[in-house]
PDB file with SEQRES, HELIX, SHEET and CRYST1 records, atoms N, CA, C and O in Angstrom:
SEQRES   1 A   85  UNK UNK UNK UNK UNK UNK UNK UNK UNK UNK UNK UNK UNK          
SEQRES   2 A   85  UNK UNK UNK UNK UNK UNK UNK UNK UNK UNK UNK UNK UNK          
SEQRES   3 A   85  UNK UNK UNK UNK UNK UNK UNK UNK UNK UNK UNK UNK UNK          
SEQRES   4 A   85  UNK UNK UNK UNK UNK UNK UNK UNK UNK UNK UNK UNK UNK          
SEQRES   5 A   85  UNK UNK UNK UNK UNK UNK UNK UNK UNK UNK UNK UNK UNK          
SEQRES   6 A   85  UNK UNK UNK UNK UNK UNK UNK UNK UNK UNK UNK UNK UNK          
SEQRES   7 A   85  UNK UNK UNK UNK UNK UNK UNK                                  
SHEET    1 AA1 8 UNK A  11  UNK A  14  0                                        
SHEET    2 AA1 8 UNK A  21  UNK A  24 -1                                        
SHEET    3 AA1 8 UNK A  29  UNK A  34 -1                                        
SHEET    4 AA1 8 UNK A  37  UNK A  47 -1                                        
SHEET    5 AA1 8 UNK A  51  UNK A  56 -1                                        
SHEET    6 AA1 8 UNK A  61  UNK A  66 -1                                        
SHEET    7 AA1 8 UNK A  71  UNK A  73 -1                                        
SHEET    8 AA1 8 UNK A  76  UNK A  78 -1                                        
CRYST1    1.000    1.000    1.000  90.00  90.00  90.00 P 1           1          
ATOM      1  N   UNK A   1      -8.745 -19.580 -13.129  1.00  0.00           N  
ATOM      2  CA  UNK A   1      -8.356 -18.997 -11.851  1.00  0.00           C  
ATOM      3  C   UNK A   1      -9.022 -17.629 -11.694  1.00  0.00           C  
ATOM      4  O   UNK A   1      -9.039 -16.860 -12.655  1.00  0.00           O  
ATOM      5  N   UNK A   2      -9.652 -17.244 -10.349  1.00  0.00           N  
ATOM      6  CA  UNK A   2     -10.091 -16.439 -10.110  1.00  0.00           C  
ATOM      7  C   UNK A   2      -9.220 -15.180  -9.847  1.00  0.00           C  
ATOM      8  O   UNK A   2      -8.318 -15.220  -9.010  1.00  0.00           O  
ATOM      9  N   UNK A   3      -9.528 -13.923 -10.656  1.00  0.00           N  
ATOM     10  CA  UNK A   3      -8.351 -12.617 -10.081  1.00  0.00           C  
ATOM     11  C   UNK A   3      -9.500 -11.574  -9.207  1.00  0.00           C  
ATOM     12  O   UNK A   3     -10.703 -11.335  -9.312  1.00  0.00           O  
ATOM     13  N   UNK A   4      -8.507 -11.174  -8.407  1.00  0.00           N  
ATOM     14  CA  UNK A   4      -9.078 -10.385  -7.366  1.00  0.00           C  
ATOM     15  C   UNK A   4      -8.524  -9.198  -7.617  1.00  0.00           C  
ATOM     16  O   UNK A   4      -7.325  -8.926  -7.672  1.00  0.00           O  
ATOM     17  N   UNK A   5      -9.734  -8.290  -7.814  1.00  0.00           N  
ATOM     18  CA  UNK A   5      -9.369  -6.893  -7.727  1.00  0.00           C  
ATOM     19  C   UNK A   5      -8.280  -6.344  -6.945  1.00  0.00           C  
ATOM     20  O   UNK A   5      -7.987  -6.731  -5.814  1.00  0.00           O  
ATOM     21  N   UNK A   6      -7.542  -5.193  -7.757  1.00  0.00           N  
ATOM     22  CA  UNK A   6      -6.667  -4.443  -6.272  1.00  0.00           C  
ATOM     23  C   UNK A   6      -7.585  -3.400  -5.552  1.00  0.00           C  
ATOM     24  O   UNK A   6      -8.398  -2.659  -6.103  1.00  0.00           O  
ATOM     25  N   UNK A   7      -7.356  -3.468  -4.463  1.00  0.00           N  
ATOM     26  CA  UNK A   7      -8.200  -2.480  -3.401  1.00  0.00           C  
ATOM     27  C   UNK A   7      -7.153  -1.140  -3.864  1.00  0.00           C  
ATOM     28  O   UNK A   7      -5.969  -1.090  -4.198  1.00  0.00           O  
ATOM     29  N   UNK A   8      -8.406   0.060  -3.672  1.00  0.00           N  
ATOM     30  CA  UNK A   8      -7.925   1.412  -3.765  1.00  0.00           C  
ATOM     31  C   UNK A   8      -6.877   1.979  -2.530  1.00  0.00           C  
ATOM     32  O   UNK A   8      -7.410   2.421  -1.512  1.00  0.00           O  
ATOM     33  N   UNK A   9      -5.125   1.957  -2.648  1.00  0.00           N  
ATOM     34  CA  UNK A   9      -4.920   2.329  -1.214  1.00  0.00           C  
ATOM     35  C   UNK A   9      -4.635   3.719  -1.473  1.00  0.00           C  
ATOM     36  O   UNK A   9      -4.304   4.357  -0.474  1.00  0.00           O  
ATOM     37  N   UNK A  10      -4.680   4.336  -2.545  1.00  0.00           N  
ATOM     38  CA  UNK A  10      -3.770   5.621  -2.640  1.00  0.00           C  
ATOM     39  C   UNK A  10      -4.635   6.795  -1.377  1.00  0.00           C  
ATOM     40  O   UNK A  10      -5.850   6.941  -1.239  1.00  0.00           O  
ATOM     41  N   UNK A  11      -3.339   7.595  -0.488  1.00  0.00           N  
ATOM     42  CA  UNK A  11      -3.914   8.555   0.019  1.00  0.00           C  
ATOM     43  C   UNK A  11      -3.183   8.352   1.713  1.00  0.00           C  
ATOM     44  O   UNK A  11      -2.354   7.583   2.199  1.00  0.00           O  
ATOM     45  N   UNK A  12      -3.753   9.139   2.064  1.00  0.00           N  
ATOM     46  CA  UNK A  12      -2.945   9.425   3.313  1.00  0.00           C  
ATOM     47  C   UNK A  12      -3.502   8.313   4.907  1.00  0.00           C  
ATOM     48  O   UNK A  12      -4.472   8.472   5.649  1.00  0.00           O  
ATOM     49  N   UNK A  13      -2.705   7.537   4.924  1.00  0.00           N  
ATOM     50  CA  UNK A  13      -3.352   6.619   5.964  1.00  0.00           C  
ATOM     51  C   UNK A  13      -2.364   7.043   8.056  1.00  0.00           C  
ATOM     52  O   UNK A  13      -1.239   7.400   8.405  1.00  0.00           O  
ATOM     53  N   UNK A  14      -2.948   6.890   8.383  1.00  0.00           N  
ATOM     54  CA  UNK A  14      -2.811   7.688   9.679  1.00  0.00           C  
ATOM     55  C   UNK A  14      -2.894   6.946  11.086  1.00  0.00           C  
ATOM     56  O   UNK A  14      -4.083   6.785  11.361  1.00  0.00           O  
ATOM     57  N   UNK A  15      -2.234   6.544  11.867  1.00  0.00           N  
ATOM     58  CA  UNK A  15      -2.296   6.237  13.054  1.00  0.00           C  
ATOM     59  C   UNK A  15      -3.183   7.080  13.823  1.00  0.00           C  
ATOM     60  O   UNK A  15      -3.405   8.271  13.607  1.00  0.00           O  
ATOM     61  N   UNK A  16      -3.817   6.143  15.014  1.00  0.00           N  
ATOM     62  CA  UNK A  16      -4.919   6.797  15.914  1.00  0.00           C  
ATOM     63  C   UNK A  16      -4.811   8.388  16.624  1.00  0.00           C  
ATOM     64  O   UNK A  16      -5.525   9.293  17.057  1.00  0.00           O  
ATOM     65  N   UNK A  17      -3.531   8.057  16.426  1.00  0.00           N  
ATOM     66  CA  UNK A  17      -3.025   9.601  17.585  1.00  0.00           C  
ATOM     67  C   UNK A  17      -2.234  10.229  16.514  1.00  0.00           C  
ATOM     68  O   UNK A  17      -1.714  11.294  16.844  1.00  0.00           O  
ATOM     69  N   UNK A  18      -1.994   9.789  15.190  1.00  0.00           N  
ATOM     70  CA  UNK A  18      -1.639  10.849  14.467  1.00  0.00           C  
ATOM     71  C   UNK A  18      -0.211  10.895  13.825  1.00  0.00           C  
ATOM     72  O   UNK A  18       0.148  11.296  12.718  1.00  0.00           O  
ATOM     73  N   UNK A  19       0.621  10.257  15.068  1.00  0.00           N  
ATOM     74  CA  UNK A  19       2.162  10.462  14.868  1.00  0.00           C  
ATOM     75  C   UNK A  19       2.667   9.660  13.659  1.00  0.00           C  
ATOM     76  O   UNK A  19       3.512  10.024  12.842  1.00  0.00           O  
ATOM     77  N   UNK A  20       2.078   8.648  13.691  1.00  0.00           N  
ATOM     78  CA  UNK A  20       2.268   8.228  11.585  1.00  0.00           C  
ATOM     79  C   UNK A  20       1.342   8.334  10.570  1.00  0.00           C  
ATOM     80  O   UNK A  20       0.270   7.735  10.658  1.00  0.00           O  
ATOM     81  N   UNK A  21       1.605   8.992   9.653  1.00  0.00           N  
ATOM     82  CA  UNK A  21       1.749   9.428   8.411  1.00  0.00           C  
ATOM     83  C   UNK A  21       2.490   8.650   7.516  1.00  0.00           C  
ATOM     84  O   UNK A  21       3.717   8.739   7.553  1.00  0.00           O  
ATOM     85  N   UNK A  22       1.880   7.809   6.620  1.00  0.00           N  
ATOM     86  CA  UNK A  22       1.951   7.491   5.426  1.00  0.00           C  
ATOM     87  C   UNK A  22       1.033   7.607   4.492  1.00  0.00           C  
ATOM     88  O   UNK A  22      -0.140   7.261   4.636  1.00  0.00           O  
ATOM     89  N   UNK A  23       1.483   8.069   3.550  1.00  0.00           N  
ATOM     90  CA  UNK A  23       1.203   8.300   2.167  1.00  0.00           C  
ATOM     91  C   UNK A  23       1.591   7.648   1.047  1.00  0.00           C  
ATOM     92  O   UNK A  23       2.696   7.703   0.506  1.00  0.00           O  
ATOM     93  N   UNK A  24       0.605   7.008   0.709  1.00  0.00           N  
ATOM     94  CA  UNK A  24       0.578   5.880  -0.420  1.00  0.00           C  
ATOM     95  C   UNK A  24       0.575   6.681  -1.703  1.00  0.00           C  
ATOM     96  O   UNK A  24      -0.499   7.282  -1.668  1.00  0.00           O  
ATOM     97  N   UNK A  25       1.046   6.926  -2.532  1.00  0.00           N  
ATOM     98  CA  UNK A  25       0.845   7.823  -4.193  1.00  0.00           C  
ATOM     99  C   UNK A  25       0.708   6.979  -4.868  1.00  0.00           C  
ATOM    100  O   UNK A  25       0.902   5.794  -4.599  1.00  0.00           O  
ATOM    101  N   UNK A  26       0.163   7.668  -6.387  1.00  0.00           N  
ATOM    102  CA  UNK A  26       0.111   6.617  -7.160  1.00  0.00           C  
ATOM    103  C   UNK A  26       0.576   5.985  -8.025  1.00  0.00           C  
ATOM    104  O   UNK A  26       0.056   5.079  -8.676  1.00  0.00           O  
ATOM    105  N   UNK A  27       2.126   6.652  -8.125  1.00  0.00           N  
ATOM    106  CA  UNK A  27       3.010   6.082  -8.946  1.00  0.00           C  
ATOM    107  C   UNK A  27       3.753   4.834  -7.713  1.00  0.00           C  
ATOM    108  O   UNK A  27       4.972   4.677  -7.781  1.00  0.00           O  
ATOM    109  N   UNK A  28       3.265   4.337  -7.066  1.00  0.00           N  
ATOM    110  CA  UNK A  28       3.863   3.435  -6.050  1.00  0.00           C  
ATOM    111  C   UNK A  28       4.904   3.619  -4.990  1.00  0.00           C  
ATOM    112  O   UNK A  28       5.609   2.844  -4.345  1.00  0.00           O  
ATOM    113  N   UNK A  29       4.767   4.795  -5.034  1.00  0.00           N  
ATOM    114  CA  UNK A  29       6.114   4.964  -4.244  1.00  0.00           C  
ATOM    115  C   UNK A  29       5.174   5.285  -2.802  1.00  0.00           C  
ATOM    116  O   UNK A  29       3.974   5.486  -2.988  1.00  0.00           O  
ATOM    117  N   UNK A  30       5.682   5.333  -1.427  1.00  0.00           N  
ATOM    118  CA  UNK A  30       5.299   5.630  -0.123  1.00  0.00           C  
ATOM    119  C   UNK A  30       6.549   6.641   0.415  1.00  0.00           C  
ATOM    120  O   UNK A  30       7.772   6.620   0.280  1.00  0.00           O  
ATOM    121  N   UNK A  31       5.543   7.576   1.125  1.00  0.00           N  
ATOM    122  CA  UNK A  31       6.851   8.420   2.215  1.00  0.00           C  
ATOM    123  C   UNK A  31       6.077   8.304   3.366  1.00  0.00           C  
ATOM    124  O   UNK A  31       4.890   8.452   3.077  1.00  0.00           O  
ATOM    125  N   UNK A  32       6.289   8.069   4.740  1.00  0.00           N  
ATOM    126  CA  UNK A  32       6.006   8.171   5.868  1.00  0.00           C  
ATOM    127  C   UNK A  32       6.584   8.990   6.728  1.00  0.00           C  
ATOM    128  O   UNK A  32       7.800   9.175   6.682  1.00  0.00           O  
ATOM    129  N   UNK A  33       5.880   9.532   7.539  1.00  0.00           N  
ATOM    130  CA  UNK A  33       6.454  10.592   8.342  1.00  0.00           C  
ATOM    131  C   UNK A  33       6.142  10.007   9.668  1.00  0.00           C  
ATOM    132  O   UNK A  33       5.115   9.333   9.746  1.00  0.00           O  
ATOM    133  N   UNK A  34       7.030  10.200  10.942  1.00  0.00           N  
ATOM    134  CA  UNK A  34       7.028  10.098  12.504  1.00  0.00           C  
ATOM    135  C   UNK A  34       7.154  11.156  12.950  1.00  0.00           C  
ATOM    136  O   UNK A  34       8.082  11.814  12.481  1.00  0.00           O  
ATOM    137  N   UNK A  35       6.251  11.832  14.097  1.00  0.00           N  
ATOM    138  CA  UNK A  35       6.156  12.975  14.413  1.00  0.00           C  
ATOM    139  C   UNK A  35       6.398  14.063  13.456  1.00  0.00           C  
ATOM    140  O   UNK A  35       5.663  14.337  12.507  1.00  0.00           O  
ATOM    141  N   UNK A  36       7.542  14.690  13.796  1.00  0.00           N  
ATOM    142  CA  UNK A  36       7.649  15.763  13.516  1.00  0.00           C  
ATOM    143  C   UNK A  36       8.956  15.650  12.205  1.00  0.00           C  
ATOM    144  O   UNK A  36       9.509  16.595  11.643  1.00  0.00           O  
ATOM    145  N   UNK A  37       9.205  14.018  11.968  1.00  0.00           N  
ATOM    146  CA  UNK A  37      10.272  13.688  10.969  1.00  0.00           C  
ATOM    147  C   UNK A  37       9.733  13.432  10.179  1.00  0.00           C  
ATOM    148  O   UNK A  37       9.182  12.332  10.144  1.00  0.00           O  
ATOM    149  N   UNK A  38       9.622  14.383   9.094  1.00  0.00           N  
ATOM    150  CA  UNK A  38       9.095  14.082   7.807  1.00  0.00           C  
ATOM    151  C   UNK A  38       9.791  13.245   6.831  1.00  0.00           C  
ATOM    152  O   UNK A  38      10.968  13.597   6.747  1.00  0.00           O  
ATOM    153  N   UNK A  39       9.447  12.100   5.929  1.00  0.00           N  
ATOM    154  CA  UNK A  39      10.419  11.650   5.188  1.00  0.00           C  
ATOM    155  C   UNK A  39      11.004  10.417   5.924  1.00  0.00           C  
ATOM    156  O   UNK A  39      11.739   9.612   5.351  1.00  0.00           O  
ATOM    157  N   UNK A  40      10.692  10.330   7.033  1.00  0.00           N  
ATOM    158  CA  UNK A  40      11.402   9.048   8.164  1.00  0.00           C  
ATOM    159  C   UNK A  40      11.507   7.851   7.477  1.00  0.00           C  
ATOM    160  O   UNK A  40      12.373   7.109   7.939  1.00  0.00           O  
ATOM    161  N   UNK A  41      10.610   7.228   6.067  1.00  0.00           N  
ATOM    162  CA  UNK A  41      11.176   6.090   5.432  1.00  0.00           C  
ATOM    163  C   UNK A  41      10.185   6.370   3.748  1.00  0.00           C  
ATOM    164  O   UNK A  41       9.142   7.021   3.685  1.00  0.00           O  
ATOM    165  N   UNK A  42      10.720   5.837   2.822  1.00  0.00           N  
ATOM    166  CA  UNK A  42      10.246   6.505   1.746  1.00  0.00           C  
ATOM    167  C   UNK A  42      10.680   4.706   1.404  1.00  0.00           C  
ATOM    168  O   UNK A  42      11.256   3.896   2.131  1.00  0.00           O  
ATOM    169  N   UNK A  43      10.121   4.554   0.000  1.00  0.00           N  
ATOM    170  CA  UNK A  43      10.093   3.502  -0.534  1.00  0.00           C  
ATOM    171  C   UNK A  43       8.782   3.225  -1.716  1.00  0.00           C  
ATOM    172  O   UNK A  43       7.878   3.975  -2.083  1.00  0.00           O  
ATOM    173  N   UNK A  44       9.075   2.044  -2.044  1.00  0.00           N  
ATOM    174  CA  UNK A  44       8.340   1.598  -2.662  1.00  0.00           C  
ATOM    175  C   UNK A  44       7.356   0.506  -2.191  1.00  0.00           C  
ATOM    176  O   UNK A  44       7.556  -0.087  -1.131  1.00  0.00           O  
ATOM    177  N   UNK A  45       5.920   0.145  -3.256  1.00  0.00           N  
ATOM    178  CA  UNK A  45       4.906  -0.736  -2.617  1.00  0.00           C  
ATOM    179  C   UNK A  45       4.422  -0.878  -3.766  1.00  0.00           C  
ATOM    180  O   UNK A  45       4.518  -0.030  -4.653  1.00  0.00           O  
ATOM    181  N   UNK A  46       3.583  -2.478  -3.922  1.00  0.00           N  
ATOM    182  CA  UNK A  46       2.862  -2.994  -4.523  1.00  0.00           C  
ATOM    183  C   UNK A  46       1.264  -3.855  -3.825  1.00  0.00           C  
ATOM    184  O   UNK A  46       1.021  -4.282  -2.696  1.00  0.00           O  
ATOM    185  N   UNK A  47       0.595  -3.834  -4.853  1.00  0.00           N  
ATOM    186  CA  UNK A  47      -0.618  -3.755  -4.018  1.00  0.00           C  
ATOM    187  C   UNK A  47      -1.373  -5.080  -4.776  1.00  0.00           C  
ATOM    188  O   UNK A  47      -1.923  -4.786  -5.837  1.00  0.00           O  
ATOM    189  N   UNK A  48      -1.456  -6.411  -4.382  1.00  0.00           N  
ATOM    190  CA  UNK A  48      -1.986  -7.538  -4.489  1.00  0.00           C  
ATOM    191  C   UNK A  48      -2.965  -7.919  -4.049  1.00  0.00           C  
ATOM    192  O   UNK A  48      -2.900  -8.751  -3.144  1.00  0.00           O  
ATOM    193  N   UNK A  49      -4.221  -7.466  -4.511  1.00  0.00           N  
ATOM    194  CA  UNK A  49      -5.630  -7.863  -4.117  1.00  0.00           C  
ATOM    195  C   UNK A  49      -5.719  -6.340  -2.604  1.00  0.00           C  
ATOM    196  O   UNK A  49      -5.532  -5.128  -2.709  1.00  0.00           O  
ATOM    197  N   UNK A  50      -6.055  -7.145  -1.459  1.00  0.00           N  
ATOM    198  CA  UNK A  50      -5.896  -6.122  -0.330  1.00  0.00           C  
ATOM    199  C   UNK A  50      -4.572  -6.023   0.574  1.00  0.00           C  
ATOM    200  O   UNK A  50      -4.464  -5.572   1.714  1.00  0.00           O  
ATOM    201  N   UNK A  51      -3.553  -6.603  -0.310  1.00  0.00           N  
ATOM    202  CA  UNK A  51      -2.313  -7.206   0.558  1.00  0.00           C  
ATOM    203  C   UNK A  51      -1.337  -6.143   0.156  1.00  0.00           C  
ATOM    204  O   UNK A  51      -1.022  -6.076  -1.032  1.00  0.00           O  
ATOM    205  N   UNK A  52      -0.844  -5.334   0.993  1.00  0.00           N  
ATOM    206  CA  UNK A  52       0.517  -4.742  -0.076  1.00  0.00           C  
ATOM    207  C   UNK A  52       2.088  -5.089   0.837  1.00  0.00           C  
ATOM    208  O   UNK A  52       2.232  -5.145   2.059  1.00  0.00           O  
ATOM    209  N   UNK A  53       3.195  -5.294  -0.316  1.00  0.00           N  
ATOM    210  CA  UNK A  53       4.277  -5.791   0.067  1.00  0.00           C  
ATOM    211  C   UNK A  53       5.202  -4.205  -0.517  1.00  0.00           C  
ATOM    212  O   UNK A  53       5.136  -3.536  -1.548  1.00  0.00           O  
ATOM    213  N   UNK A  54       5.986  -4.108   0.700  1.00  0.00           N  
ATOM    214  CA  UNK A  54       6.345  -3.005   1.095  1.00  0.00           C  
ATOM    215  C   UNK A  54       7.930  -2.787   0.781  1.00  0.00           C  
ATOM    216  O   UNK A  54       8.410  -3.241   1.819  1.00  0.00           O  
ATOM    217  N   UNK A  55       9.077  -2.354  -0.044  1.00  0.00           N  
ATOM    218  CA  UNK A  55      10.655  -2.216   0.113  1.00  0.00           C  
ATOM    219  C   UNK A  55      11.205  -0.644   0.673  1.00  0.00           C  
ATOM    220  O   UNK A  55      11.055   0.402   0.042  1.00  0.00           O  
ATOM    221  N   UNK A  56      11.555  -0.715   1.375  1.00  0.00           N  
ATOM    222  CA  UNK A  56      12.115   0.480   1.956  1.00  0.00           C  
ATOM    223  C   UNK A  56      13.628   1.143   0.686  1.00  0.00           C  
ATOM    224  O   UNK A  56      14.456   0.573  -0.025  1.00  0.00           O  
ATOM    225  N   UNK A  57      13.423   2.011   0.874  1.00  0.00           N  
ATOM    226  CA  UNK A  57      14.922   2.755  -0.020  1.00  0.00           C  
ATOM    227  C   UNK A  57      16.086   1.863   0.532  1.00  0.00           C  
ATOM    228  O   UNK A  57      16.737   1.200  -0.276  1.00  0.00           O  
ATOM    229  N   UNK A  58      16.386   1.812   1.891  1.00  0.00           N  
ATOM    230  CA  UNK A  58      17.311   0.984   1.932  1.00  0.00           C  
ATOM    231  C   UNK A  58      17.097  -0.681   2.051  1.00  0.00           C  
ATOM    232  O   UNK A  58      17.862  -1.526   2.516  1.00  0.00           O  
ATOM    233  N   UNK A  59      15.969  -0.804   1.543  1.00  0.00           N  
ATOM    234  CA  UNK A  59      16.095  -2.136   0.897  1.00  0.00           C  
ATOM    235  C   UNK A  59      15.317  -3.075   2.157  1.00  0.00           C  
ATOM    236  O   UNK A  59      15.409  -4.280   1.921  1.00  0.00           O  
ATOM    237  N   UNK A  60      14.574  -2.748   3.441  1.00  0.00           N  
ATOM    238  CA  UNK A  60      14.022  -3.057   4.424  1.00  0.00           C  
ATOM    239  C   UNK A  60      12.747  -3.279   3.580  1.00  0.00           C  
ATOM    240  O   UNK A  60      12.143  -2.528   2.813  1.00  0.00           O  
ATOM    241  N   UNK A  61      12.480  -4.870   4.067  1.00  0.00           N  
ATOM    242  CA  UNK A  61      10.922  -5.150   3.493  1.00  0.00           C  
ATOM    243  C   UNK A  61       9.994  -5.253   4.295  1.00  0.00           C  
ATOM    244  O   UNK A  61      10.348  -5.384   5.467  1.00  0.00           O  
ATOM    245  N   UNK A  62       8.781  -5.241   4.067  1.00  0.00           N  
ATOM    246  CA  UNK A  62       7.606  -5.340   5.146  1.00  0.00           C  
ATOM    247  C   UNK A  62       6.494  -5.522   4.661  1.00  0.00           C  
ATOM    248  O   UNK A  62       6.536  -4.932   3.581  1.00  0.00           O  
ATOM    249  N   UNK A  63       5.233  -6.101   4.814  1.00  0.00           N  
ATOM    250  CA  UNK A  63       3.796  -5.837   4.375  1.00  0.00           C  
ATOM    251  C   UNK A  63       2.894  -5.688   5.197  1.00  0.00           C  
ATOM    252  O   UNK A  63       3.172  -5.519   6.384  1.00  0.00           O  
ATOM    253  N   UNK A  64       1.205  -5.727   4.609  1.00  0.00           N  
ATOM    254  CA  UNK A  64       0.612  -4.834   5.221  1.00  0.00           C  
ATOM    255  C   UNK A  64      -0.424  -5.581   4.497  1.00  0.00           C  
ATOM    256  O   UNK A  64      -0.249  -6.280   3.499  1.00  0.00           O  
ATOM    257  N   UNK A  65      -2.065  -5.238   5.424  1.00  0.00           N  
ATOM    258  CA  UNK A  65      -3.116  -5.811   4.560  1.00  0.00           C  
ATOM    259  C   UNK A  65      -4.182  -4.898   5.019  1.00  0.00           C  
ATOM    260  O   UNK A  65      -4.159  -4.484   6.178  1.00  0.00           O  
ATOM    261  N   UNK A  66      -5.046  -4.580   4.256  1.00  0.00           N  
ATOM    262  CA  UNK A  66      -6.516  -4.164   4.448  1.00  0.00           C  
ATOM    263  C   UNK A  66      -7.665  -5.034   4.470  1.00  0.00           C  
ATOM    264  O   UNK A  66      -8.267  -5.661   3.599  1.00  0.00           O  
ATOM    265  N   UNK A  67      -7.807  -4.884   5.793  1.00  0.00           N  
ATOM    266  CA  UNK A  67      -9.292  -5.461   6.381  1.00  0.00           C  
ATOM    267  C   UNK A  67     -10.535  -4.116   7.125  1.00  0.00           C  
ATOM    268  O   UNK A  67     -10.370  -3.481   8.167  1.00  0.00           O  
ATOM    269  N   UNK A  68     -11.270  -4.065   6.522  1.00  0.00           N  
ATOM    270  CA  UNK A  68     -12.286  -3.360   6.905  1.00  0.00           C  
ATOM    271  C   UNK A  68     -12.312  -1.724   6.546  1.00  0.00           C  
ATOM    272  O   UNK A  68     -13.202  -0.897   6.742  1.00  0.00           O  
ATOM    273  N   UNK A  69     -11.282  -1.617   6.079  1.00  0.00           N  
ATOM    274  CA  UNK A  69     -10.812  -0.236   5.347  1.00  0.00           C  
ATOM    275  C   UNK A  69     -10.010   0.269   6.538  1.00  0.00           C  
ATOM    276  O   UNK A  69     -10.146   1.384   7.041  1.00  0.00           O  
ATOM    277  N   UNK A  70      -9.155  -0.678   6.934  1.00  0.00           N  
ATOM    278  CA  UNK A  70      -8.308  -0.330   8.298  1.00  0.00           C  
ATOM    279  C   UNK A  70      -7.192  -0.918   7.588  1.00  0.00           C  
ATOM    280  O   UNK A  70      -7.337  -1.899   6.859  1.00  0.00           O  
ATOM    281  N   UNK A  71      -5.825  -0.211   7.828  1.00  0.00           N  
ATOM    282  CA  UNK A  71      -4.425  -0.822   7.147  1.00  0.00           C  
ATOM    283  C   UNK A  71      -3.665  -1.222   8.258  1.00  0.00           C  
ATOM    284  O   UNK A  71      -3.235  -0.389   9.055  1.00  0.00           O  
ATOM    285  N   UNK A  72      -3.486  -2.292   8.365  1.00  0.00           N  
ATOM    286  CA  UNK A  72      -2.450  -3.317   9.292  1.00  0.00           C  
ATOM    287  C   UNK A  72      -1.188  -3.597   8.679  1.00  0.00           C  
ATOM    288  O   UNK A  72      -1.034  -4.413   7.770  1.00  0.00           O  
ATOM    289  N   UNK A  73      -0.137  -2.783   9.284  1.00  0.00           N  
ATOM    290  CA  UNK A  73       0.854  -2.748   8.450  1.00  0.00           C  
ATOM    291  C   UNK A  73       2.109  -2.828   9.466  1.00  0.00           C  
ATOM    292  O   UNK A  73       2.712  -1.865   9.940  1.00  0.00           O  
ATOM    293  N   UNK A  74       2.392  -4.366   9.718  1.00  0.00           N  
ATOM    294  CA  UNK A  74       3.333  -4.960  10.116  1.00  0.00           C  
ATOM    295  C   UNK A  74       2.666  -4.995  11.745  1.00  0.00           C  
ATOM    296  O   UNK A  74       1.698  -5.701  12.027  1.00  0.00           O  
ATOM    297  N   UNK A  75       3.281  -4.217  12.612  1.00  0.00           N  
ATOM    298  CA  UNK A  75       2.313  -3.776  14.515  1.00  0.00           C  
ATOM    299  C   UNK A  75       1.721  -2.452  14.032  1.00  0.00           C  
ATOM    300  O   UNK A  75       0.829  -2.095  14.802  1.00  0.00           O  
ATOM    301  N   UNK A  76       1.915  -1.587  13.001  1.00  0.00           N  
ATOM    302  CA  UNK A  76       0.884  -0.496  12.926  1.00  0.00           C  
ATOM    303  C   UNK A  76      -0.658  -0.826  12.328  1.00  0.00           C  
ATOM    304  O   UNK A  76      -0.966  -1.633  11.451  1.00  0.00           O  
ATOM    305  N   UNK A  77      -1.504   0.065  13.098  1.00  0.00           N  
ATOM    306  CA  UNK A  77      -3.130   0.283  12.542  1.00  0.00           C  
ATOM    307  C   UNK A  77      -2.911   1.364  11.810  1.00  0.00           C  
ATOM    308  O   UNK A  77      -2.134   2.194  12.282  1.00  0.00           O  
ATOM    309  N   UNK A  78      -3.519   1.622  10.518  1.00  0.00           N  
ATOM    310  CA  UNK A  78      -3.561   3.368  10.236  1.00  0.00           C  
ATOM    311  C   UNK A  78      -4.798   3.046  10.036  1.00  0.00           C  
ATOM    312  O   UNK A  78      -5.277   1.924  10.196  1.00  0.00           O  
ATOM    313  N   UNK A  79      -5.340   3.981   9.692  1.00  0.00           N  
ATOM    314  CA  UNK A  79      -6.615   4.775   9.039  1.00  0.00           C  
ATOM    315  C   UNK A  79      -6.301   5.688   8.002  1.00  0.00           C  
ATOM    316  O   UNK A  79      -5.213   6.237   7.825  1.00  0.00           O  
ATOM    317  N   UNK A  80      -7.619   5.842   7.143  1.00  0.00           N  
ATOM    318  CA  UNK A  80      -7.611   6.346   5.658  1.00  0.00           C  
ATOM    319  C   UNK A  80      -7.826   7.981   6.462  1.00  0.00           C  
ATOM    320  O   UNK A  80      -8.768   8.448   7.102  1.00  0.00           O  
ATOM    321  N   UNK A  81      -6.649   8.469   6.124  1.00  0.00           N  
ATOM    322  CA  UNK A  81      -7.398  10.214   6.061  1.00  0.00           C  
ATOM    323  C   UNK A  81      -8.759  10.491   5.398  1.00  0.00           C  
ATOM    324  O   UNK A  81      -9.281   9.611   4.714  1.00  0.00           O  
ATOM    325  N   UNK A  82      -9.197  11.379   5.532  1.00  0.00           N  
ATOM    326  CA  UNK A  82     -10.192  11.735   5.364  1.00  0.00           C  
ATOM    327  C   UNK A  82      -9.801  12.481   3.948  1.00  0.00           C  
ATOM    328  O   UNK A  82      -8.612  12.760   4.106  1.00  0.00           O  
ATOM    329  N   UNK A  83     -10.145  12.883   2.818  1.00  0.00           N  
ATOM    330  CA  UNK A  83      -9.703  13.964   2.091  1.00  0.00           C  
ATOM    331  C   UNK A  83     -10.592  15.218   2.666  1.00  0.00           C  
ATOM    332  O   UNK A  83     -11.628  15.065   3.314  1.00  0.00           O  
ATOM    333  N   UNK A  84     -10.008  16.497   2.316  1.00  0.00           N  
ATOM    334  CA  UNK A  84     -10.769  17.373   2.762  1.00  0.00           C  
ATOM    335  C   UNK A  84     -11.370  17.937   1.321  1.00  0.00           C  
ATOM    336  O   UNK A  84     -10.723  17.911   0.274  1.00  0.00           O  
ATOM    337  N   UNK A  85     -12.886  18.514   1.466  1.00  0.00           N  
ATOM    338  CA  UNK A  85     -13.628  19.174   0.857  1.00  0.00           C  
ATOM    339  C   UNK A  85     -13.406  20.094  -0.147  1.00  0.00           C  
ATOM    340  O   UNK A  85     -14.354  20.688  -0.661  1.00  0.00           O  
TER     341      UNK A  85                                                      
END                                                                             
């Protein structure tokens, strides 16, 4: 059986206009922020090839996949922040 690499997600992935913020770390854990609510859902994630499956602290599940270095995660698009220099 063939194994498929895990894709690199760690780092700050970002909606078009900004207002979400998630942050993937690399001990697996995620915090996302909405606007100006920092912390708005925190949880945990695992990362299966380009697929990651998502548990919220209170126990809300969800996933998400990377295609094109774009994260589709449930009706959200993010994008990879940029790191800065």
């Amino acid at each position: 059986m063939e194994t498929m690499e895990n894709i690199d997600v760690v780092g700050m992935w970002v909606t078009a206009d900004g207002y979400i913020r998630q942050e993937l770390l690399p001990n697996g854990r995620y915090d996302e922020a909405r606007g100006s609510r920092r912390s708005a859902y925190t949880g945990s994630y695992t990362v299966t090839g380009s697929h990651l499956d998502y548990v919220d602290d209170t126990g809300f599940t969800a996933t998400g996949d990377i295609r094109d270095g774009v994260l589709y995660h449930e009706h959200l698009v993010l994008y990879r922040e940029e790191k800065k220099a």
